[in-house]
N, C-alpha and C positions, 0 to 999 in steps of 0.2 A: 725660754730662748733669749739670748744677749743679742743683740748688736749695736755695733762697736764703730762708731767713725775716729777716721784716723783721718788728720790733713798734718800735712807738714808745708812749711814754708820757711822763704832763708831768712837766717837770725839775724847775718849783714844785715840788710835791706828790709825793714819792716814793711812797707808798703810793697813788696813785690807781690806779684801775681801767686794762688794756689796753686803750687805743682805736682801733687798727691791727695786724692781722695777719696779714701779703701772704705766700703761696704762690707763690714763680716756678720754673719748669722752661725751660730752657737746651739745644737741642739744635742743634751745630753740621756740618753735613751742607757736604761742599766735592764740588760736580760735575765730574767731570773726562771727558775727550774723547779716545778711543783714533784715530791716524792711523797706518796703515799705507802703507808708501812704498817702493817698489820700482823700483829702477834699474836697469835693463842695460843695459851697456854692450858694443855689439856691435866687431868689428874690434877688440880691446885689447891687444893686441901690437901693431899700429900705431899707435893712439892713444897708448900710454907711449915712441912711437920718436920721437914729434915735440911734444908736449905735458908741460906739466908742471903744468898744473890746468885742471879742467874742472868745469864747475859745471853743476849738475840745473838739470829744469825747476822751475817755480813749483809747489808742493804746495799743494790745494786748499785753502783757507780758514787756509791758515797764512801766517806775515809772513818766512818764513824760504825759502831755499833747501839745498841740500846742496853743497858743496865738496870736490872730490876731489883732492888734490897728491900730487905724484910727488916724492919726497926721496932724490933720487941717490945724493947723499954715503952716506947710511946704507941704503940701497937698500929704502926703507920706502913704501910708500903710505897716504894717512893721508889722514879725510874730517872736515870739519869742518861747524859750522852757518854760513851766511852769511845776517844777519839783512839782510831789505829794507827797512827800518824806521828812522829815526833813534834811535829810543832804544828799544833789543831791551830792554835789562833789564827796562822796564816792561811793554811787550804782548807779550814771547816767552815763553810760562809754562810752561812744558814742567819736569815733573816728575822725569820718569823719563824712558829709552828703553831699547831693546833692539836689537841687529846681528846679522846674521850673513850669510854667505856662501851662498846656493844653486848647490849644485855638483851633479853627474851621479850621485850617492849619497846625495843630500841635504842639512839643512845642515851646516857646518862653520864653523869659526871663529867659533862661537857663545860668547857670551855666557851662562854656567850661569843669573844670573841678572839680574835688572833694575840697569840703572847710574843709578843720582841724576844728573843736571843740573847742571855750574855754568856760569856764563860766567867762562870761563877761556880762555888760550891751549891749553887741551887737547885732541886732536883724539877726535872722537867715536869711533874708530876706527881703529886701525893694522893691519899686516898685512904680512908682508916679500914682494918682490915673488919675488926668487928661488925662496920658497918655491911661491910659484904655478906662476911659470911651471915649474921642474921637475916638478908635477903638473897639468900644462896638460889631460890628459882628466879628469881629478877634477875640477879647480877654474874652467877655462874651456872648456867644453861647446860646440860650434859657435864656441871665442874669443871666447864673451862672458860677459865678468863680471856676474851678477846677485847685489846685495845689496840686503837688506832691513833697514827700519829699519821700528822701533815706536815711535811716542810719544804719551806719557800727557802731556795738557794739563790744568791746574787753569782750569774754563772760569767757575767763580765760587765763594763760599764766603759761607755765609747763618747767621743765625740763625735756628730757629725757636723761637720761645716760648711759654707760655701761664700768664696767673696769676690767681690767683683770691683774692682778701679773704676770712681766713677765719673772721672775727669784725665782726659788724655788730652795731653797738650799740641802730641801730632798734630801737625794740619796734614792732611789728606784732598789732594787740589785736582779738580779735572785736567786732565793733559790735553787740553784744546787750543789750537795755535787761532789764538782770540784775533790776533794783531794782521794776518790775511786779511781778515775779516772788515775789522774796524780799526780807526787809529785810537790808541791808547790813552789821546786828550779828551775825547768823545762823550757826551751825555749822553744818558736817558732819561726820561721825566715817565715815571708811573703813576698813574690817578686811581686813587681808591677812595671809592667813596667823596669823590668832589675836595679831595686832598693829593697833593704832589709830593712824590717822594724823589729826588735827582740822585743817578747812582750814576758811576764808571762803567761804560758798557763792555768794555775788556774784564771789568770784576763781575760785570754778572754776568756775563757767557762763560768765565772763569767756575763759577761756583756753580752755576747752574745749565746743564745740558737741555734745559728747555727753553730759558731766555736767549740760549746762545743761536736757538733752532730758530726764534721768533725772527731774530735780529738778522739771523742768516737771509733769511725767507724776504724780508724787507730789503734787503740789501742787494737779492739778486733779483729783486722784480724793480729795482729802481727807484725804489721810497726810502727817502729821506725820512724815516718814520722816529721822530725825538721822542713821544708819545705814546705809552702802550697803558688803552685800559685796564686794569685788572677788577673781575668784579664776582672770583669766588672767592677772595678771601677779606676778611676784614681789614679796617687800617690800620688796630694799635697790631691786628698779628702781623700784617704785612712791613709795618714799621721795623719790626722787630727784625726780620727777612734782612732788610736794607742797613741795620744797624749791624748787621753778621757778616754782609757782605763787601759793606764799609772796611770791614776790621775784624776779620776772621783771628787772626793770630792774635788778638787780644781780645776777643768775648767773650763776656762772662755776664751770665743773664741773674740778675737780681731783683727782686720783687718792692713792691713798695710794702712798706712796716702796717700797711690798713688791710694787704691782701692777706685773707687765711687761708686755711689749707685747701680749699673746695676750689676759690678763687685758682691760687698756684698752679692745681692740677688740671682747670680747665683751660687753662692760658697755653701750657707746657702741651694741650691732646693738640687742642688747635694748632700749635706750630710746628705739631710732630705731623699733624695731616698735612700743613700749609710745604712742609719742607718734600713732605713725600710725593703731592702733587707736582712742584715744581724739581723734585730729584737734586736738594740740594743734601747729598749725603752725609757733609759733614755736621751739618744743623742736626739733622735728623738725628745719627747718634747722642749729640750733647741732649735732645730733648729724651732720647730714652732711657738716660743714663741719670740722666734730673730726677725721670719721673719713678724707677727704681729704688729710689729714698722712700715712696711714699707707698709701697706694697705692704701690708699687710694678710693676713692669714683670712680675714674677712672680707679683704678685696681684689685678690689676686689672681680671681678667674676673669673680674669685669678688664683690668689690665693683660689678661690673658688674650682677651675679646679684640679687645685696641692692637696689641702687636697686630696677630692676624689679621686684623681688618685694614692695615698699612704697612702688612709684609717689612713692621719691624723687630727684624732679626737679635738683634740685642735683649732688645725688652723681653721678646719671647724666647730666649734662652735662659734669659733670667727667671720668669714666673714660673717657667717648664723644673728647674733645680728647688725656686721657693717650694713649689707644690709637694715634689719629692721627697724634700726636705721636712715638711711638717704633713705626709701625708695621713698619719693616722688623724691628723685631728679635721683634714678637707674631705678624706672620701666619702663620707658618708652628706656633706655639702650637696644640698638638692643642685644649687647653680651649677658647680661641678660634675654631678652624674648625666644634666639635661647638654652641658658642655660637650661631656664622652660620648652621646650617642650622637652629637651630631659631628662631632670629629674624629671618629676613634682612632687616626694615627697617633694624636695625644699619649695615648698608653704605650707605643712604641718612643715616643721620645723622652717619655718619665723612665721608661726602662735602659735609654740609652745614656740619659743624663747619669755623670760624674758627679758624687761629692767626697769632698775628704773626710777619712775615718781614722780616728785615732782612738789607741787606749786613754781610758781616763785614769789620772794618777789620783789617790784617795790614803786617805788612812782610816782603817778600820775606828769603830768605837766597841769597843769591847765590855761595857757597859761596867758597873761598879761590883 
């Protein structure tokens, strides 16, 4: 699986802000079709006394036949493909096979393991005849030759994708008429942790439907309230809160160069909780949309956990397509099946989830 970040930014203005930041995942999945094909051939001591090629029936939903020649000189029997097709190279797509002899002790003349395909003058199969017929109870049972072939067809080869922008520049603003409320000059001082944070109370009953609710509440009971404890969330995540609602239309959250990835993603849960307590929606998205970079195939159910447990929407429409996406390699994921029993709508929205499927373009190798 690829993925692929794209940012673009203007080439005027180097230091402009990112205004595009596409997520793509790449998964190429090639279906292929097992034929099993079994010939005997009965009377085969008289059939090699007067014949020197004999060709099988038509094999079910294939463009090819089998070809069997008798090679005197070198006293070899050899079977080849006979396509019925004018152009085999393109619709004969046979991957791999496999042969071997069903004899009176089972098989023989086996193949240890799968042969690759080319179109060549190569015969799919050789076998010396002398060698047979001296083991004519081993190898010709009743004097008939039964051999089996196996072939793996590539029946198509697709892409599946899915991507997601993970930066949207929209602001998306509460429509609350702040300025009834409170005048638009107006501080607030919030203490967190025996630190102040001073924000515009028109900007935070702006961004947030719950500050707006606090400030309400103080304001029709008569309190001059400049002062709001806050004491479920930390001070560098509540900083962060106040740094966004400072300057929503230009936040862009960036880490310090010492934090790694554990760090990142514990900072990015905490503000996706801090935003959801307090229903600042716009937060909220940007921290889902962060935290989306850092899904992988081994961690996508515990991010799974996280949407659902803060009813965010994003994130969990996201891990809901990751999963979809790469699900032969999660279902069998213990965290994953202990997940399905305790949520099973899960499986109604993996079956409802969209990804994009396209053919894949290839050129054969048609080997030497």
């Amino acid at each position: 699986t690829d993925k692929v970040c794209i940012s673009e930014t203007s080439t005027e203005y180097k230091d402009q802000l990112l205004s595009k930041h596409d997520l793509h995942h790449c998964r190429t999945k090639c279906l292929t079709r097992k034929t099993n094909f079994q010939w005997s051939i009965e009377n085969f001591s008289n059939i090699c006394d007067f014949m020197d090629t004999l060709t099988s029936s038509e094999i079910k939903g294939e463009c090819y036949k089998i070809d069997m020649s008798i090679n005197r000189e070198n006293d070899k029997l050899y079977f080849y493909i006979n396509s019925t097709v004018p152009n085999p190279k393109e619709q004969i797509n046979i991957h791999r096979y496999n042969v071997y002899i069903q004899g009176s002790d089972g098989a023989i003349f086996s193949y240890a393991d799968w042969k690759r395909f080319y179109f060549n003058a190569n015969p799919l199969y050789e076998v010396c005849l002398q060698t047979v017929f001296l083991n004519k109870t081993t190898y010709l049972p009743n004097n008939t030759l039964s051999i089996h072939f196996t072939f793996e067809t590539f029946e198509f080869i697709s892409h599946i994708s899915m991507y997601e922008n993970i930066l949207d520049k929209e602001e998306i603003m509460y429509n609350l008429d702040c300025n009834k409320i409170l005048l638009s000059n107006s501080i607030v001082t919030f203490v967190v942790e025996g630190n102040r944070l001073r924000v515009n109370k028109s900007l935070a009953c702006a961004a947030s439907p719950v500050f707006n609710e606090m400030l309400k509440n103080c304001n029709e009971k008569g309190q001059a309230k400049d002062e709001i404890e806050i004491s479920d969330v930390t001070f560098d995540i509540f900083e962060k809160i106040i740094f966004y609602i400072n300057g929503s239309n230009i936040f862009e959250l960036k880490f310090d160069a010492n934090n790694d990835i554990i760090s990142q993603t514990n900072i990015l849960i905490h503000l996706l909780a801090a935003s959801h307590t307090y229903h600042i929606y716009d937060l909220k998205v940007i921290c889902e949309k962060r935290l989306i970079t850092y899904v992988t195939k081994d961690n996508v159910v515990t991010y799974l956990n996280i949407a659902i447990l803060y009813n965010a929407a994003y994130l969990k429409n996201y891990t809901i397509k990751f999963i979809n996406l790469h699900i032969d390699d999660i279902k069998y994921n213990i965290q994953f099946l202990k997940k399905i029993e305790t949520n099973p709508e899960i499986l109604s929205y993996l079956s409802e989830s969209e990804l994009s499927v396209t053919d894949a373009f290839y050129i054969k190798y048609n080997g030497a």
